[in-house]
N, C-alpha and C positions, 0 to 999 in steps of 0.2 A: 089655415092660419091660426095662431097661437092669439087665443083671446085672454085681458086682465081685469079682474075688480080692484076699480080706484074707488078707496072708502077716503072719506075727508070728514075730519071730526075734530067739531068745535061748538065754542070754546072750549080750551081747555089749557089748562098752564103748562110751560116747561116741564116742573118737576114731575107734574102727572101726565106729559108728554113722557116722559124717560120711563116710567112704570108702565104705559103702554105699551110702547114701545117692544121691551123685557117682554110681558106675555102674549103680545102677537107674533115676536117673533118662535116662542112657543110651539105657534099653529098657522105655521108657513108662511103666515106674511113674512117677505124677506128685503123691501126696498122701501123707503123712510124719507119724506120730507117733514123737517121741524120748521115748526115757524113759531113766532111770537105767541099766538093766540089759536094754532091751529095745526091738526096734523094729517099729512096724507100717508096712506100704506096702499098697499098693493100687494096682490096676494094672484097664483095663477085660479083662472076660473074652476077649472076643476076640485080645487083641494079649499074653495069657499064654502065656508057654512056660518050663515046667515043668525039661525039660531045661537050658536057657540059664539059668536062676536056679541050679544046682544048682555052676554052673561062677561063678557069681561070692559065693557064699559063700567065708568061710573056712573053712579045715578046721575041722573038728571042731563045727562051728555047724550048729546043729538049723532047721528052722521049721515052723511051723505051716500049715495051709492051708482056708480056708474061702471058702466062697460067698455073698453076700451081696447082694439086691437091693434096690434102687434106693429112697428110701426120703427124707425129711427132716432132712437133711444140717445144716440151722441145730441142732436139738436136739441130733445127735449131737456136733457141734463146741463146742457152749455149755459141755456138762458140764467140758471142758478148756480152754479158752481163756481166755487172761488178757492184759491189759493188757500192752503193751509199751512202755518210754520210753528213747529215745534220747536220754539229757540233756536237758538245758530245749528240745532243737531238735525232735522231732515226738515225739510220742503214738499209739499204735494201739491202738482199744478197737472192744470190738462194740458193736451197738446198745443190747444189756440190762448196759451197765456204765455209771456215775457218770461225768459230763464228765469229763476229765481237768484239773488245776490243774497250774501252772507249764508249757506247751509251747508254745511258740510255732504250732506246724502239730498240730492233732489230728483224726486220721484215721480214719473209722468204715469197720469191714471185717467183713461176715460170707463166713467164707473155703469152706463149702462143702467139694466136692473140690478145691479148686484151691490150689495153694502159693503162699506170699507175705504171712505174718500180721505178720513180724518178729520174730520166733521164733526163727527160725533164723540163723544167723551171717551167712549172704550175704545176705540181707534187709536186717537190722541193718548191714552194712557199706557194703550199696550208699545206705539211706539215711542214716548218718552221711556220704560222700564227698560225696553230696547238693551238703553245705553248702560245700565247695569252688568249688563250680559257680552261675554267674550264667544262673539260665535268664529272667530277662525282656526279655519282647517274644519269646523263642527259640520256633524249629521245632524238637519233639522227639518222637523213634520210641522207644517201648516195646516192644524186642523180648522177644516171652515173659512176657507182661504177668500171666498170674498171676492174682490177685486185683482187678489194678490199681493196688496200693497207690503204687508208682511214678511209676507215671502219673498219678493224682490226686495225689500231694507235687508232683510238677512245676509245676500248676496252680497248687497254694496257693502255690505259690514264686512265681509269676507268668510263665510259658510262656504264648504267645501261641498254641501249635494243639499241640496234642499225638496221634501215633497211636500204639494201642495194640492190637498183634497179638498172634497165638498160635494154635495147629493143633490145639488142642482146646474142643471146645463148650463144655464146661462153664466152663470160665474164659472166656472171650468172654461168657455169659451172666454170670458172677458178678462180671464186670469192669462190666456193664452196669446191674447192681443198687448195686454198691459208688459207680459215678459218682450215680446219684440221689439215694444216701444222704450221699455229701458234698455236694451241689448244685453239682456241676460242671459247668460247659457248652462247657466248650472240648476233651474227649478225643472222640477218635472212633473204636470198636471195629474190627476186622477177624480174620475166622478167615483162616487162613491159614500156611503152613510155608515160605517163604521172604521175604526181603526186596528178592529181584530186583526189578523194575522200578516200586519202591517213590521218590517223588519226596526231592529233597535236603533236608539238614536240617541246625539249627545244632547239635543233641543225640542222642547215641544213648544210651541203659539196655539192657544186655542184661546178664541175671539168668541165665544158661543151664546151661554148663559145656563142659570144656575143649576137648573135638571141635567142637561147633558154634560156638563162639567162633572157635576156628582155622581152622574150614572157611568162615567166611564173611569172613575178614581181608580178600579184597578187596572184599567186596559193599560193609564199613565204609568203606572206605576210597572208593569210586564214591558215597556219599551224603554224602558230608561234605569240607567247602571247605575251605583254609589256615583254621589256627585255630580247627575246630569241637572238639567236643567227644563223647570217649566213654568212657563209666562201664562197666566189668568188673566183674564176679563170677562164681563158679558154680565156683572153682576151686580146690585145693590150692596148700600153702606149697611139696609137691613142683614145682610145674607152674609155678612163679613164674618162674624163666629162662627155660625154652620159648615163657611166654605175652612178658614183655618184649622176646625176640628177635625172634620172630615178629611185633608188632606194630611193634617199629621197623625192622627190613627194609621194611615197607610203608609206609614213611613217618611213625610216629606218634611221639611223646616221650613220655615217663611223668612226669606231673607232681607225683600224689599217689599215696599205695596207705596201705590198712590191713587188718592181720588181727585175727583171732577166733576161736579153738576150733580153730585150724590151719586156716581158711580163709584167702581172700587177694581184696581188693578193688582195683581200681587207677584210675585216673583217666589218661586216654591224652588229648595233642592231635594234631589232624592238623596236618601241616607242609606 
C-alpha cells in the first residue's frame, strides 16, 4: 500500500503560503491545503527529502511531520471542499453539493490528491482567462492536467479533441473519474512528464510553474502554428517580466494576463 508525508507548516501567512506553495510544488509535493495561518502539503513518501524541505522554508517556520497511508481520499476532501464560482462563467462543485444556479459551465470535481479544485488563484485565473479564448472546433493539450478541471471547461466550451497529460498516477486516474462525471467524451488521458513528440495543436493550458513553463518555451512553441494559442499560470507577479520576455524572444505576444493573491495568469499567441 502507497504510503504519504503530511508536512503541516505554521505559522505562516497567505502570501508566504503562495510562495511555498510555488517551490514545493518544484519538488513533488503535488496536493495543498491553505488555511489562514497554516499550510498542509503532501508529497509521495518515496520522492521526500527531509533535508531539501529544511532549505526551502523560511526562517524561523516550524513544520510538522507525519505518515499517512493510503486511504479514501473523497471523504477526507469532502469535509473541506466548497463550491467555487467564477462569476456567472463556470461553477466547480463536487458531487455531494446542490447544482449550482446562475454559471453558464458547472463543473463536477472530486479532487482526491490531485490539484486543480479552483481554490487556488492559478486555477481560478487560468479559468477566468478561459473566456478570452475561442476553443471551438480547437485542438487542445492540458499540460499538468490536475484534476482535469481544464480540460473538461475546454469541452464545455466546445474543443473538438482535447489531451490531457501529467507524470503522476493519481491525477491521470482522477482526471479519468472527473471526465465520466461530466459526461465528457472528447478528452483523452495520458501519464506522461514531457510534451516532446506530442502531435500540433490549436490550444495549449499549462497550470505548472515558473521552471517548467520556461524549460519547455520551445517544446510550446514546436506544437503551435501562427496564431494558436497558449494559456500560463503557475507563476508569481515577481516572475511576470522573466515569463513575458522569455516567451516573446520565442516568438509569442501577450494578449491578456490577470492576477489574484499575487499570482499571475497570461494569455500568449504564437506569431
Amino acid at each position: 500500500m502507497k504510503k504519504f508525508i503530511k508536512i503541516e507548516v505554521e505559522p505562516i501567512s497567505l502570501e508566504g503560503s503562495d510562495i511555498l506553495i510555488a517551490e514545493l510544488s518544484e519538488n513533488n509535493f503535488y496536493a495543498f491545503e491553505q488555511n489562514d495561518n497554516d499550510l498542509i502539503a503532501y508529497i509521495k513518501q518515496e520522492d521526500f527529502d527531509a533535508t531539501k524541505l529544511v532549505t526551502l522554508l523560511p526562517p524561523g517556520i516550524a513544520y510538522k511531520y507525519s505518515i499517512i497511508e493510503d486511504r479514501n481520499w473523497n471523504k477526507e476532501w469532502e469535509s473541506n471542499f466548497h463550491p467555487v464560482i467564477i462569476n456567472d462563467f463556470a461553477g466547480i462543485r463536487a458531487s455531494f453539493h446542490k447544482p449550482l444556479q446562475n454559471v453558464k459551465h458547472e463543473i463536477i470535481i472530486t479532487p482526491k490528491m490531485s490539484f486543480g479544485t479552483g481554490h487556488h488563484a492559478t486555477t481560478f485565473l487560468m479559468i477566468d482567462l478561459m473566456q478570452k479564448i475561442n476553443f471551438n472546433n480547437k485542438k487542445v493539450l492540458d499540460f499538468g492536467t490536475g484534476t482535469g478541471i481544464l480540460a473538461i471547461l475546454a469541452e464545455k466550451l466546445g474543443a473538438a479533441s482535447i489531451l490531457a497529460i501529467d507524470n503522476d498516477e493519481w491525477s491521470i486516474n482522477n482526471t479519468s473519474e472527473n471526465i465520466i462525471a461530466n459526461n465528457c467524451n472528447r478528452i483523452i488521458t495520458e501519464e506522461r512528464n514531457t510534451i516532446a513528440g506530442i502531435s500540433n495543436v490549436d490550444i495549449i493550458l499549462a497550470n505548472i510553474n515558473f521552471n517548467v513553463l520556461t524549460e519547455n518555451v520551445n517544446n510550446f512553441s514546436m506544437l503551435l502554428e501562427r496564431n494558436s494559442v497558449l494559456l500560463l499560470s503557475g507563476f508569481l507577479e515577481g516572475d511576470e517580466k522573466n515569463i513575458i520576455s522569455t516567451f516573446v524572444k520565442n516568438g509569442f505576444t501577450k494578449t491578456h494576463m490577470g492576477e489574484k493573491e499575487g499570482w499571475i495568469g497570461m494569455v500568449f499567441k504564437k506569431q
